[in-house]
PDB file of N, CA, C and O in Angstrom, chain B, residues numbered from 101:
ATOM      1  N   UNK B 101       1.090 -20.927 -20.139  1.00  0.00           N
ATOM      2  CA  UNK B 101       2.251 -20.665 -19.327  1.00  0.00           C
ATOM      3  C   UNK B 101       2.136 -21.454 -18.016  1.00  0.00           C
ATOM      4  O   UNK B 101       1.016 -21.647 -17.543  1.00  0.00           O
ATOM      5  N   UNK B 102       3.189 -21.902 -17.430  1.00  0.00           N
ATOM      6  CA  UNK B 102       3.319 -22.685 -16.056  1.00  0.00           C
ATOM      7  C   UNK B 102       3.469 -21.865 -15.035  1.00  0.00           C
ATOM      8  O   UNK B 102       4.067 -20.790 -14.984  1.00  0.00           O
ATOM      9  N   UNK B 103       2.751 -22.576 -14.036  1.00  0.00           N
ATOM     10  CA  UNK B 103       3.231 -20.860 -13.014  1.00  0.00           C
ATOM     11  C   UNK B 103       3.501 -21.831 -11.425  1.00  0.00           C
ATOM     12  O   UNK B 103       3.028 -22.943 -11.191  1.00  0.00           O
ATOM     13  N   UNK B 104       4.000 -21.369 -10.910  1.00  0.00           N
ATOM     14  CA  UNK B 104       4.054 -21.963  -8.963  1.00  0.00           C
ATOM     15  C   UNK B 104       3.114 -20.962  -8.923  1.00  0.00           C
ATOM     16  O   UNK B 104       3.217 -19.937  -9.597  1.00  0.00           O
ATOM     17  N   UNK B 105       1.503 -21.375  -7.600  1.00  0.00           N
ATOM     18  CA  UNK B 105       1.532 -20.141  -7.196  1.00  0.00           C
ATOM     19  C   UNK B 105       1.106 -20.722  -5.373  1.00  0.00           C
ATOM     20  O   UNK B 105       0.308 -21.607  -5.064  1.00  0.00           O
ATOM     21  N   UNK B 106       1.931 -19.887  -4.472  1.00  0.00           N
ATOM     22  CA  UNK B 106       1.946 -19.987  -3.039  1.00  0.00           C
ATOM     23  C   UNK B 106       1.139 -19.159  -3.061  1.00  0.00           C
ATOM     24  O   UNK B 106       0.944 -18.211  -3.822  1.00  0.00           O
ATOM     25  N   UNK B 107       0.090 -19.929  -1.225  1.00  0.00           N
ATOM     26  CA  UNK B 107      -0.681 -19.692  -0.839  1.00  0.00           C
ATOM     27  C   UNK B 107      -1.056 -19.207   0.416  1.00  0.00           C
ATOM     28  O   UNK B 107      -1.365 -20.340   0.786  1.00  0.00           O
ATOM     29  N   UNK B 108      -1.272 -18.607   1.276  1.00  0.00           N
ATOM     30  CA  UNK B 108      -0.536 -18.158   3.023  1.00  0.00           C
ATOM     31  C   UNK B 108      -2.122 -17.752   3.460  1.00  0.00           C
ATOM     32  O   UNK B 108      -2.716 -16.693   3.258  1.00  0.00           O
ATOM     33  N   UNK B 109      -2.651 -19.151   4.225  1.00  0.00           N
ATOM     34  CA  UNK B 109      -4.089 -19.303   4.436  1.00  0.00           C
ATOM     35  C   UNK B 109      -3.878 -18.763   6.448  1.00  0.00           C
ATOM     36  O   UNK B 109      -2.973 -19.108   7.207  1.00  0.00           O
ATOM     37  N   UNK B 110      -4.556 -18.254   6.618  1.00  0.00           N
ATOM     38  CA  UNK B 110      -4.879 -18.179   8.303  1.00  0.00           C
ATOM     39  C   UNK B 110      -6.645 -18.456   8.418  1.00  0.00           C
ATOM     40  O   UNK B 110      -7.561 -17.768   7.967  1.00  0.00           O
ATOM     41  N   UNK B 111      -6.694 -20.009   9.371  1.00  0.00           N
ATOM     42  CA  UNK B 111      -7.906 -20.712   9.518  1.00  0.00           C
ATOM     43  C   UNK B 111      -8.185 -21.091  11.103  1.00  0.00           C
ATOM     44  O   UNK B 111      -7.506 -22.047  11.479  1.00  0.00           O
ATOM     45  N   UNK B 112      -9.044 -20.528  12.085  1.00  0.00           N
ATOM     46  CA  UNK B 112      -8.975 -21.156  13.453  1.00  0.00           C
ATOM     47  C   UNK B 112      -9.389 -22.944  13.121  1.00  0.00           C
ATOM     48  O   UNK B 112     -10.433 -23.485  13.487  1.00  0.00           O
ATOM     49  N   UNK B 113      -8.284 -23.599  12.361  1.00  0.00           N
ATOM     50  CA  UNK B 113      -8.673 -25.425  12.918  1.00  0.00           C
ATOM     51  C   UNK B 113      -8.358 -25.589  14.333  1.00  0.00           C
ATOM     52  O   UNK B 113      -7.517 -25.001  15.013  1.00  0.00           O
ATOM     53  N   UNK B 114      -9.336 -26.655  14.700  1.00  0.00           N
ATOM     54  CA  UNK B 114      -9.358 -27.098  15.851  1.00  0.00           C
ATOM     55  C   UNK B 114      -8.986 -28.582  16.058  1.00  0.00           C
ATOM     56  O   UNK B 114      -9.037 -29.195  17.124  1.00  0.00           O
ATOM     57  N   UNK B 115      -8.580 -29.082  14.775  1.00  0.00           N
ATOM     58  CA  UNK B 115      -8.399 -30.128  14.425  1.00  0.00           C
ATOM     59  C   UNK B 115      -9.015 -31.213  13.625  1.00  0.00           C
ATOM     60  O   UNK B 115      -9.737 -30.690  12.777  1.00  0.00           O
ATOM     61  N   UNK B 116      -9.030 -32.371  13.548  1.00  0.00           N
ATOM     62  CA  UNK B 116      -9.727 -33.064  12.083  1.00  0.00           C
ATOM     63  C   UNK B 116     -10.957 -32.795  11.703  1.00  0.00           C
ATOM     64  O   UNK B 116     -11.397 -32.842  10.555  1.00  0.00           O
ATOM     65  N   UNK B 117     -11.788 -32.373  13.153  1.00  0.00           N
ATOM     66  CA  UNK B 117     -13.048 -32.028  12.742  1.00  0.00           C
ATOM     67  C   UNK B 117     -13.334 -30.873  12.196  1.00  0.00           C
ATOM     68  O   UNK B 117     -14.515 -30.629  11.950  1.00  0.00           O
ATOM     69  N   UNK B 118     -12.121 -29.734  11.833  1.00  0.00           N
ATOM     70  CA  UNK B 118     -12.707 -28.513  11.667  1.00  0.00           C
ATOM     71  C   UNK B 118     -11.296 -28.083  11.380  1.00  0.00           C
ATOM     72  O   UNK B 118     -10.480 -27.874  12.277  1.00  0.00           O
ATOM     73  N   UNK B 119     -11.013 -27.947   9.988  1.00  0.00           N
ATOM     74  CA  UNK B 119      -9.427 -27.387   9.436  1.00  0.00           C
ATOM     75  C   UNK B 119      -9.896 -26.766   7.828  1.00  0.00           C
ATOM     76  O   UNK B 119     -10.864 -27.134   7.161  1.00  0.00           O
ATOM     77  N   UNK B 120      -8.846 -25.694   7.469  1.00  0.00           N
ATOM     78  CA  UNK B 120      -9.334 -25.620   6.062  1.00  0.00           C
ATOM     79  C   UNK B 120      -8.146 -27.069   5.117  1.00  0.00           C
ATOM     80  O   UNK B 120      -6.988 -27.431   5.323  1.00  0.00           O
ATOM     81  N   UNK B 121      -8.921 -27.383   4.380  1.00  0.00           N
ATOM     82  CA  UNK B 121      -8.449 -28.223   3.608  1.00  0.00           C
ATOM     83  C   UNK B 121      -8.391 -28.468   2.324  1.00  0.00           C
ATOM     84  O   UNK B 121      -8.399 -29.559   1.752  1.00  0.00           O
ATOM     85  N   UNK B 122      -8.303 -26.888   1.680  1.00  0.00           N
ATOM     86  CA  UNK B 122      -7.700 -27.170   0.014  1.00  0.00           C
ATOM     87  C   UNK B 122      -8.231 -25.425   0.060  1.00  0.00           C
ATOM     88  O   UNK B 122      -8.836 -24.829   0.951  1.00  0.00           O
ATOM     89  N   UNK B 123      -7.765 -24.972  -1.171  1.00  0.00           N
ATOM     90  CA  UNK B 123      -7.750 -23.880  -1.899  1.00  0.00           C
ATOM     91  C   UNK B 123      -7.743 -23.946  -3.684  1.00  0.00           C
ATOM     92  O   UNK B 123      -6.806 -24.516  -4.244  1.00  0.00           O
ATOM     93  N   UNK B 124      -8.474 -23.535  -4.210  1.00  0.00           N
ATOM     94  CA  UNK B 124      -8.343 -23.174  -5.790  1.00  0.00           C
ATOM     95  C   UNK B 124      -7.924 -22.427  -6.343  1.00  0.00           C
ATOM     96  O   UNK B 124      -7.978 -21.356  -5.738  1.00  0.00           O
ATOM     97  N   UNK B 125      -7.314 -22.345  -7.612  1.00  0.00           N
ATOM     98  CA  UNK B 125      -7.209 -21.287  -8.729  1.00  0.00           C
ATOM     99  C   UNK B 125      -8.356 -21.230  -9.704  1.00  0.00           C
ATOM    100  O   UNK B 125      -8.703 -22.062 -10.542  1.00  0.00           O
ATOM    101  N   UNK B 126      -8.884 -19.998  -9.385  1.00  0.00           N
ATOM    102  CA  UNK B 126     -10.156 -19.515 -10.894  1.00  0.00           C
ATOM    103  C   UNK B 126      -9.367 -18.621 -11.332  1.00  0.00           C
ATOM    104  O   UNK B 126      -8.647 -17.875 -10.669  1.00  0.00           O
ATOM    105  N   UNK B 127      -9.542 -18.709 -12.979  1.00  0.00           N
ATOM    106  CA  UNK B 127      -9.624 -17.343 -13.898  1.00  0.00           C
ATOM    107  C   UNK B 127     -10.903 -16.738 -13.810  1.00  0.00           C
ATOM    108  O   UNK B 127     -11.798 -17.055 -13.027  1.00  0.00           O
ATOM    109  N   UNK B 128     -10.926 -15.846 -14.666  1.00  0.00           N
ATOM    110  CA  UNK B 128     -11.917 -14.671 -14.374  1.00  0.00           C
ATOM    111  C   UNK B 128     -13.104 -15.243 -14.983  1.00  0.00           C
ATOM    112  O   UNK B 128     -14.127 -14.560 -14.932  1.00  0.00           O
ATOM    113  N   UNK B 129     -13.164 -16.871 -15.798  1.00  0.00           N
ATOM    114  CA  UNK B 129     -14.451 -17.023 -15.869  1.00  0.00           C
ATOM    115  C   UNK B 129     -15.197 -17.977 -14.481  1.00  0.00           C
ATOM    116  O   UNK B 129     -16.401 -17.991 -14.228  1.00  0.00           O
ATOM    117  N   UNK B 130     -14.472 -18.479 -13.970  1.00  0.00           N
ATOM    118  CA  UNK B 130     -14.735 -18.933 -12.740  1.00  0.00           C
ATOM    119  C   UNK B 130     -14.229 -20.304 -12.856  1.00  0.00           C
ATOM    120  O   UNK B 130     -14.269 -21.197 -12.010  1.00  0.00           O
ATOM    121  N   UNK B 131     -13.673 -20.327 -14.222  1.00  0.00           N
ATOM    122  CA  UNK B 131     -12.965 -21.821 -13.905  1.00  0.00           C
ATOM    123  C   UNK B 131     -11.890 -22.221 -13.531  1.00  0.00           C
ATOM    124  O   UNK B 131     -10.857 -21.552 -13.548  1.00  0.00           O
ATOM    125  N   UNK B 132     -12.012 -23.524 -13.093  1.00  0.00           N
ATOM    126  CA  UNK B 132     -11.292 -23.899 -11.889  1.00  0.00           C
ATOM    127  C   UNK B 132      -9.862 -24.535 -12.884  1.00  0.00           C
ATOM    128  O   UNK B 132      -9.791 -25.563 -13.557  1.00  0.00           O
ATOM    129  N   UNK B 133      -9.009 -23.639 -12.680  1.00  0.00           N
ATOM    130  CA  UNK B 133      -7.275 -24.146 -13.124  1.00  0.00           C
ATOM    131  C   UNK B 133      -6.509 -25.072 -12.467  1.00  0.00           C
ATOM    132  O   UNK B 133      -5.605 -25.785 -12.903  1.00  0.00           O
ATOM    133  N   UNK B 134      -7.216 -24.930 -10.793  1.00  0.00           N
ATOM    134  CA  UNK B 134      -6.014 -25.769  -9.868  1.00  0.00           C
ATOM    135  C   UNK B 134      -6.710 -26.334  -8.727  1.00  0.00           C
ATOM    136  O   UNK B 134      -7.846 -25.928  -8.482  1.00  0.00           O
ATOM    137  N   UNK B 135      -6.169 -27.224  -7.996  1.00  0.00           N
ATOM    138  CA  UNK B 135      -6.189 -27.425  -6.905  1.00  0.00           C
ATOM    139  C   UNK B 135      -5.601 -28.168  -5.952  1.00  0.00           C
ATOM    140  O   UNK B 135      -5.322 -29.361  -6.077  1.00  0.00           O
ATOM    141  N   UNK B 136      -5.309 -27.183  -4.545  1.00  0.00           N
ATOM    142  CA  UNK B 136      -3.988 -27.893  -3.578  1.00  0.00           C
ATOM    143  C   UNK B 136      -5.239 -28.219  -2.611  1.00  0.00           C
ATOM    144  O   UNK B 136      -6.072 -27.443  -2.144  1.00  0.00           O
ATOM    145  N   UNK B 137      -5.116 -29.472  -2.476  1.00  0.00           N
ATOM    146  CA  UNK B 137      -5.858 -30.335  -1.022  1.00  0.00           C
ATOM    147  C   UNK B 137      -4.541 -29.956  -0.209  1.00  0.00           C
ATOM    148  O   UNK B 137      -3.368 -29.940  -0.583  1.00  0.00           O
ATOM    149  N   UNK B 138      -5.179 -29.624   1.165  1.00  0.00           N
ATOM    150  CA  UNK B 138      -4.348 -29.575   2.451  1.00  0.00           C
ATOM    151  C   UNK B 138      -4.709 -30.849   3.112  1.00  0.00           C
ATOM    152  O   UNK B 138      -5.889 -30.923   3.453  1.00  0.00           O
ATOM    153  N   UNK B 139      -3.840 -32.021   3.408  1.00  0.00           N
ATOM    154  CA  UNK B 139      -3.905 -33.159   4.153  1.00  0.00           C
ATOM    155  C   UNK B 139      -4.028 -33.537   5.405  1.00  0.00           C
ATOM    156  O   UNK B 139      -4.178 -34.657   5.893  1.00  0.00           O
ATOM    157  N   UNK B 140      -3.889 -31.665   6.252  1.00  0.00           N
ATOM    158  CA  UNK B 140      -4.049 -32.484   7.256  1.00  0.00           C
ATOM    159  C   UNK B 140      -4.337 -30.773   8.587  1.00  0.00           C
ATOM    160  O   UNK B 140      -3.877 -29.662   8.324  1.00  0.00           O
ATOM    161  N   UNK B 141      -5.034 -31.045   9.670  1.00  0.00           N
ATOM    162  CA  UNK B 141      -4.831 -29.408  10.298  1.00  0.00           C
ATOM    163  C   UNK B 141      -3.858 -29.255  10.572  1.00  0.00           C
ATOM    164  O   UNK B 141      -2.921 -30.017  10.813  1.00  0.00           O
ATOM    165  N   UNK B 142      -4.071 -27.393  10.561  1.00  0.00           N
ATOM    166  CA  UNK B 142      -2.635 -26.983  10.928  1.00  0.00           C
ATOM    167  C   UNK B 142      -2.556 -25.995  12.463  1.00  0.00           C
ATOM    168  O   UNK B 142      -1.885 -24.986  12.683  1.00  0.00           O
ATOM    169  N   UNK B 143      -3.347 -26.606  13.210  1.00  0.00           N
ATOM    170  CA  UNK B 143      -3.929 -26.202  14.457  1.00  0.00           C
ATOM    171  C   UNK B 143      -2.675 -25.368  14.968  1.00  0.00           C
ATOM    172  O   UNK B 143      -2.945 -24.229  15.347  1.00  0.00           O
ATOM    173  N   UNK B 144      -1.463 -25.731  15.028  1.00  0.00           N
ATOM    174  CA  UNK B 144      -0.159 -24.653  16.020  1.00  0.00           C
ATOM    175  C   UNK B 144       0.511 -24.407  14.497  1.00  0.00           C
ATOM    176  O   UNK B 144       1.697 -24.667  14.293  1.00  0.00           O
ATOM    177  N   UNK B 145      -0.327 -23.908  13.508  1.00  0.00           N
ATOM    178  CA  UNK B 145       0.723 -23.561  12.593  1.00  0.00           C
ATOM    179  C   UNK B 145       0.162 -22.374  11.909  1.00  0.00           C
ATOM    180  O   UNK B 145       0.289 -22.319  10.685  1.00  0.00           O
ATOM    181  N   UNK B 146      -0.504 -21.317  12.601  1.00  0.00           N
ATOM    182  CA  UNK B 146      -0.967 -20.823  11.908  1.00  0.00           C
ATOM    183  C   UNK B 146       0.000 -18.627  11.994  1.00  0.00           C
ATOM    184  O   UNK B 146       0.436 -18.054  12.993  1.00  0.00           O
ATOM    185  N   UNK B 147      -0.047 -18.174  10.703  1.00  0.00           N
ATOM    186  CA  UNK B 147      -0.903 -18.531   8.956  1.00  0.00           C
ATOM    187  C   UNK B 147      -0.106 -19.966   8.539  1.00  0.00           C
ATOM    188  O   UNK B 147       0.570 -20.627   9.327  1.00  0.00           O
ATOM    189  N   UNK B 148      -0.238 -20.148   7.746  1.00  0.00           N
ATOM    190  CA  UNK B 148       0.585 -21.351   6.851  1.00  0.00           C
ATOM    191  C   UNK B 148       0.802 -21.155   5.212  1.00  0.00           C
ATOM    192  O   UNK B 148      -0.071 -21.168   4.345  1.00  0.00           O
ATOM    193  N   UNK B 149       1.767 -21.030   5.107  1.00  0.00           N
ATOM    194  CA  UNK B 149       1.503 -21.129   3.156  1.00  0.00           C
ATOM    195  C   UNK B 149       1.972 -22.602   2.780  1.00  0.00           C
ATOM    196  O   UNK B 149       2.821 -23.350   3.264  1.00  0.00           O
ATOM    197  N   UNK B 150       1.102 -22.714   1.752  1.00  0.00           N
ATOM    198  CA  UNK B 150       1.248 -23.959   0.752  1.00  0.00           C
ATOM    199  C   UNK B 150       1.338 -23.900  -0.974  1.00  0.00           C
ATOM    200  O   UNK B 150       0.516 -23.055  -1.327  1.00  0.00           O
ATOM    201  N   UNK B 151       1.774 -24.268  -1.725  1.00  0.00           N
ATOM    202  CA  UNK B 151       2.343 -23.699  -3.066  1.00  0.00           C
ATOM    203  C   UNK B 151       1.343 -25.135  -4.067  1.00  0.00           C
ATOM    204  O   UNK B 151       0.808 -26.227  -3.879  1.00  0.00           O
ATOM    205  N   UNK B 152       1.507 -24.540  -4.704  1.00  0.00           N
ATOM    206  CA  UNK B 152       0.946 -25.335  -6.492  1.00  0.00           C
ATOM    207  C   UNK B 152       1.541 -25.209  -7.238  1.00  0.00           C
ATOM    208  O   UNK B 152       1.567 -24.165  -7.890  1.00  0.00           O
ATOM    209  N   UNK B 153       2.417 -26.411  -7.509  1.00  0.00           N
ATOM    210  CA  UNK B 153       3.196 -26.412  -8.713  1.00  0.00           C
ATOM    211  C   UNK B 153       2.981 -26.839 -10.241  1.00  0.00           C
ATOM    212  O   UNK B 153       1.991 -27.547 -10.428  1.00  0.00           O
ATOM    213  N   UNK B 154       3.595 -26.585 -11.131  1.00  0.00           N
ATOM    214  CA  UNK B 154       2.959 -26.553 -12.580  1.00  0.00           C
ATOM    215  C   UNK B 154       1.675 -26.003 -12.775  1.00  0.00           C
ATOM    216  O   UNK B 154       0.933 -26.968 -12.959  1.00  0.00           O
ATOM    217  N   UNK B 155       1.105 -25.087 -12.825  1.00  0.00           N
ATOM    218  CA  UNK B 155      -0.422 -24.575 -12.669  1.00  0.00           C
ATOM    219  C   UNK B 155       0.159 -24.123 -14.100  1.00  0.00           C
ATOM    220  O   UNK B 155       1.065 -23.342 -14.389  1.00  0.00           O
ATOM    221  N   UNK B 156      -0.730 -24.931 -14.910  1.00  0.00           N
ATOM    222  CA  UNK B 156      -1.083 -24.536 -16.489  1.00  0.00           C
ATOM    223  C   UNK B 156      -1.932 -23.232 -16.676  1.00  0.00           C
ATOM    224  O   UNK B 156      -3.147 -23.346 -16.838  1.00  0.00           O
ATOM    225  N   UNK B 157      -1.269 -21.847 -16.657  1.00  0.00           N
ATOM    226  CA  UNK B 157      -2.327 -20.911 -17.027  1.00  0.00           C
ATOM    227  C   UNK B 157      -2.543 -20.250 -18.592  1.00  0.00           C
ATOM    228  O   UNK B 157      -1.818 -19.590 -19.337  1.00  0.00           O
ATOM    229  N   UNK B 158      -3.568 -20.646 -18.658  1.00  0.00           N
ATOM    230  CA  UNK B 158      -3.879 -19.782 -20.324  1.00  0.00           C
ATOM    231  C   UNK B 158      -2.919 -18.710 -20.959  1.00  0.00           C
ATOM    232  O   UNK B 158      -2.601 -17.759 -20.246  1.00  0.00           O
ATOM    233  N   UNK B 159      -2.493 -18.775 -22.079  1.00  0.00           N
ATOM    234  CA  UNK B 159      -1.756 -17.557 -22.631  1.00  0.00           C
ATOM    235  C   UNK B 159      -2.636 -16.421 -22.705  1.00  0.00           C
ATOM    236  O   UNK B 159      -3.791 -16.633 -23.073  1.00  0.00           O
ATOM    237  N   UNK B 160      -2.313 -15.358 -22.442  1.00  0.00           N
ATOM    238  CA  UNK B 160      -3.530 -13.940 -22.292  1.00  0.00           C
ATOM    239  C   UNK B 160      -3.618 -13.679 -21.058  1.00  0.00           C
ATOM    240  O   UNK B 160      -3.378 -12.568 -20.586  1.00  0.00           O
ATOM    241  N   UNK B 161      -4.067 -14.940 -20.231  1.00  0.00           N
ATOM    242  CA  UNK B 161      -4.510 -14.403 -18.477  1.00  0.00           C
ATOM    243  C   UNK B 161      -3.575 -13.607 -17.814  1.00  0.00           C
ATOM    244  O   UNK B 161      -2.369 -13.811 -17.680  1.00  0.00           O
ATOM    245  N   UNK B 162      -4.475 -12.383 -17.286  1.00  0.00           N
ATOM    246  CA  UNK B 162      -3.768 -11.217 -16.695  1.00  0.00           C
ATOM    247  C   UNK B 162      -4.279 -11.661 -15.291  1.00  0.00           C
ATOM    248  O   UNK B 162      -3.297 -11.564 -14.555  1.00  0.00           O
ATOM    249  N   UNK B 163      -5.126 -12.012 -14.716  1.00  0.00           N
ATOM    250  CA  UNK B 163      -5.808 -12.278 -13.364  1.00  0.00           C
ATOM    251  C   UNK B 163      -6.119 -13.843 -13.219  1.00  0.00           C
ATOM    252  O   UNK B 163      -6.589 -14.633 -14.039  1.00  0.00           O
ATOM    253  N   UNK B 164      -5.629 -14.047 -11.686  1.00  0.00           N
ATOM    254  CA  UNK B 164      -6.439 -15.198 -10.759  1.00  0.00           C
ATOM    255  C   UNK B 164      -7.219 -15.066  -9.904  1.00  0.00           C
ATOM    256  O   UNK B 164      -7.641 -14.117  -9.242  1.00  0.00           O
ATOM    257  N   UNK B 165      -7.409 -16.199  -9.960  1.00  0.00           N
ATOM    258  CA  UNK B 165      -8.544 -15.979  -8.362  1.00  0.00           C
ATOM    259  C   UNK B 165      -8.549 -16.670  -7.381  1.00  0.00           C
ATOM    260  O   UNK B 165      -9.026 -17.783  -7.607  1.00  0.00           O
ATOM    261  N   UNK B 166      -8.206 -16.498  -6.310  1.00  0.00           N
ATOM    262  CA  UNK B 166      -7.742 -17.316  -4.653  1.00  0.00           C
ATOM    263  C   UNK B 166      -9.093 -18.026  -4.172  1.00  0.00           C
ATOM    264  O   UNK B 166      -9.939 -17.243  -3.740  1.00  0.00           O
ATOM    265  N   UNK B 167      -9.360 -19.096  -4.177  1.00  0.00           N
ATOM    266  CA  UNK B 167     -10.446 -19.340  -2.892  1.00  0.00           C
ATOM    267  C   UNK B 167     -10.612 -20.605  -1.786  1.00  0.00           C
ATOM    268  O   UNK B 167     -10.641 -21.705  -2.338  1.00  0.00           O
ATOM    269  N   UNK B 168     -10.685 -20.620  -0.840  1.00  0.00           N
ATOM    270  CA  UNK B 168     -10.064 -21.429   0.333  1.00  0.00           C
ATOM    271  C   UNK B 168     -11.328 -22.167   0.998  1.00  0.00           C
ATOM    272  O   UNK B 168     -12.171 -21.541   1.639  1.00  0.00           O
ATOM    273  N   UNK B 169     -11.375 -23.405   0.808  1.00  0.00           N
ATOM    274  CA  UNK B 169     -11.902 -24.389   1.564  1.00  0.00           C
ATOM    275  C   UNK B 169     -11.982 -24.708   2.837  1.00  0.00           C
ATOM    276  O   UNK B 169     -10.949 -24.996   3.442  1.00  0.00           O
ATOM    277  N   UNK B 170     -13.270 -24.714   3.501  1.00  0.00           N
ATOM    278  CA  UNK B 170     -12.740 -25.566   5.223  1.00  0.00           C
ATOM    279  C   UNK B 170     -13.507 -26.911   4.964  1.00  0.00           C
ATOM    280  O   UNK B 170     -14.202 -27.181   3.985  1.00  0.00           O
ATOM    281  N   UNK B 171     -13.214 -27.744   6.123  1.00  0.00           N
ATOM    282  CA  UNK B 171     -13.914 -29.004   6.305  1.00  0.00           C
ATOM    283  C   UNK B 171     -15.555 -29.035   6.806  1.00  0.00           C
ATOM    284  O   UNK B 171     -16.417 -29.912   6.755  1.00  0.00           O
ATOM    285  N   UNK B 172     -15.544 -27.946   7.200  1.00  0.00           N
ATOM    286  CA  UNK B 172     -17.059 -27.677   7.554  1.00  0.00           C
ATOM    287  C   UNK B 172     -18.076 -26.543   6.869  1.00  0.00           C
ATOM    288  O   UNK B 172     -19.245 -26.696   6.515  1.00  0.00           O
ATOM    289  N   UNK B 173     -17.187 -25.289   6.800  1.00  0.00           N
ATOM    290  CA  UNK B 173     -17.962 -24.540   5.666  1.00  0.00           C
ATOM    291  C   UNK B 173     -18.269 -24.884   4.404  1.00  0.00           C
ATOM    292  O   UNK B 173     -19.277 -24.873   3.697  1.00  0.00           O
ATOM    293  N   UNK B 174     -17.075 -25.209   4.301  1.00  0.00           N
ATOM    294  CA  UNK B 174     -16.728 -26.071   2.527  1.00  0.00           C
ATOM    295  C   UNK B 174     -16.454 -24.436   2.071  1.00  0.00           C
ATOM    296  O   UNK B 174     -15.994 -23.674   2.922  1.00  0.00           O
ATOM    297  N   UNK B 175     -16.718 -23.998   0.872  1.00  0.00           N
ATOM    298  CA  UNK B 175     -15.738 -22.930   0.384  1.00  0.00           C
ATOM    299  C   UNK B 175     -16.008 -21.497   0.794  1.00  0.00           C
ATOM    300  O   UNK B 175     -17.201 -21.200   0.850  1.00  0.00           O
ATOM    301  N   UNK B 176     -15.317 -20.753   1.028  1.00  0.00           N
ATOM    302  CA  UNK B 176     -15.613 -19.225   1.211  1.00  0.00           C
ATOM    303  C   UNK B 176     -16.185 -18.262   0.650  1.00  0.00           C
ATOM    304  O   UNK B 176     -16.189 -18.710  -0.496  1.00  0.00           O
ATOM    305  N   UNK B 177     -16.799 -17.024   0.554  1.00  0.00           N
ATOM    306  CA  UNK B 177     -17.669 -16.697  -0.036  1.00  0.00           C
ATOM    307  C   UNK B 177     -16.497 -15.247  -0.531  1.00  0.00           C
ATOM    308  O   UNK B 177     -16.823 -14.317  -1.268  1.00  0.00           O
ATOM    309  N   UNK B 178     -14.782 -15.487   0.295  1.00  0.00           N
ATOM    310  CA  UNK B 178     -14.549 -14.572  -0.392  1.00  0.00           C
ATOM    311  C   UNK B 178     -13.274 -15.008  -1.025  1.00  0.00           C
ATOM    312  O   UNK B 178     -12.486 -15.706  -0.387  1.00  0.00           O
ATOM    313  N   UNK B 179     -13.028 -14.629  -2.264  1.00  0.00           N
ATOM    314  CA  UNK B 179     -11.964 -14.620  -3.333  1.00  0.00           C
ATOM    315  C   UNK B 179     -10.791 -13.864  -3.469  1.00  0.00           C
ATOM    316  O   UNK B 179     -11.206 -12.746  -3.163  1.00  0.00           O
ATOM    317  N   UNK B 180      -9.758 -13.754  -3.692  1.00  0.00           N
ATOM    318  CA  UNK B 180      -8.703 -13.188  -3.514  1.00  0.00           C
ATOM    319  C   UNK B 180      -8.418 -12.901  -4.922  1.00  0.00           C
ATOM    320  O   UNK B 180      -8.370 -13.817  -5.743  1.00  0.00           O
ATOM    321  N   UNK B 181      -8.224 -11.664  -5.248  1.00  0.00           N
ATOM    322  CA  UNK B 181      -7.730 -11.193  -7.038  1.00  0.00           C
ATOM    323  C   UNK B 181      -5.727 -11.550  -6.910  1.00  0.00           C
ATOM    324  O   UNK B 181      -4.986 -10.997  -6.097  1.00  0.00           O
ATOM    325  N   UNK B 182      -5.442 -12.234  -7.599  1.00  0.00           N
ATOM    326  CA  UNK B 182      -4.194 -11.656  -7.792  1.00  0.00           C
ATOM    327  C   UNK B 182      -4.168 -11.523  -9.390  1.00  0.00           C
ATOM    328  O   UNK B 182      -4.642 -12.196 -10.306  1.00  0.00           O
ATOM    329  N   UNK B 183      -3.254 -10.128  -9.295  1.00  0.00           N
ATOM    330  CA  UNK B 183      -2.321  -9.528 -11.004  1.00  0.00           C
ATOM    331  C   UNK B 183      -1.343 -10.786 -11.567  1.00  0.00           C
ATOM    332  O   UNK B 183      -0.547 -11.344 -10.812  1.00  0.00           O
ATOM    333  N   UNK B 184      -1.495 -11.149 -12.939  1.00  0.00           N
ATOM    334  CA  UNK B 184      -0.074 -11.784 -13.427  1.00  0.00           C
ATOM    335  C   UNK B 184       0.272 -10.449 -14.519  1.00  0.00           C
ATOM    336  O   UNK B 184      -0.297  -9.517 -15.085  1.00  0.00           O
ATOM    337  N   UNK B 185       1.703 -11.120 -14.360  1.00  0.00           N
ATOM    338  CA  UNK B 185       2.288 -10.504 -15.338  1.00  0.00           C
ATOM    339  C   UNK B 185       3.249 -11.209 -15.989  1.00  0.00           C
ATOM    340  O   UNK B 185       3.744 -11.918 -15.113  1.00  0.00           O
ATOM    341  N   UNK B 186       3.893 -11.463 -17.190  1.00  0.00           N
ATOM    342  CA  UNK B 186       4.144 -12.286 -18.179  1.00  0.00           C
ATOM    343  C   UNK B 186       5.837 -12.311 -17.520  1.00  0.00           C
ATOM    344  O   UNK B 186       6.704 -12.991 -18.068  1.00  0.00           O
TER     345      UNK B 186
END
């Protein structure tokens, strides 16, 4: 199934040196379905959402999984569950 799925990140960037810059989609085995690179900080824009379009998800999948990149941490240690429903 195809899905959009928007994303509404809040990150203190300070600018090029220090912005988040992409987010993933995992299913519940941890693999990676998607990914939106953010191009650029969003220092006076914050939260911000950003969307993924055509995201090919498996027939069956009931759950995703959110997880958000910075330029300096590199990825977060926490994940976001979201429910699908058909």
């Amino acid at each position: 199934m195809v899905w959009q799925v928007s994303v509404t990140l809040k990150h203190d960037d300070t600018g090029w040196d220090h912005y988040a810059d992409g987010w993933e989609v995992l299913d519940s085995d941890g693999n990676q379905l998607g990914f939106r690179k953010l191009l650029h900080p969003h220092v006076h824009e914050q939260p911000f959402t950003r969307s993924l379009n055509d995201l090919i998800v498996p027939d069956g999948t009931r759950e995703i999984f959110i997880k958000a990149r910075c330029s300096v941490d590199e990825w977060s240690d926490e994940m976001i569950r979201v429910a699908l429903s058909p």
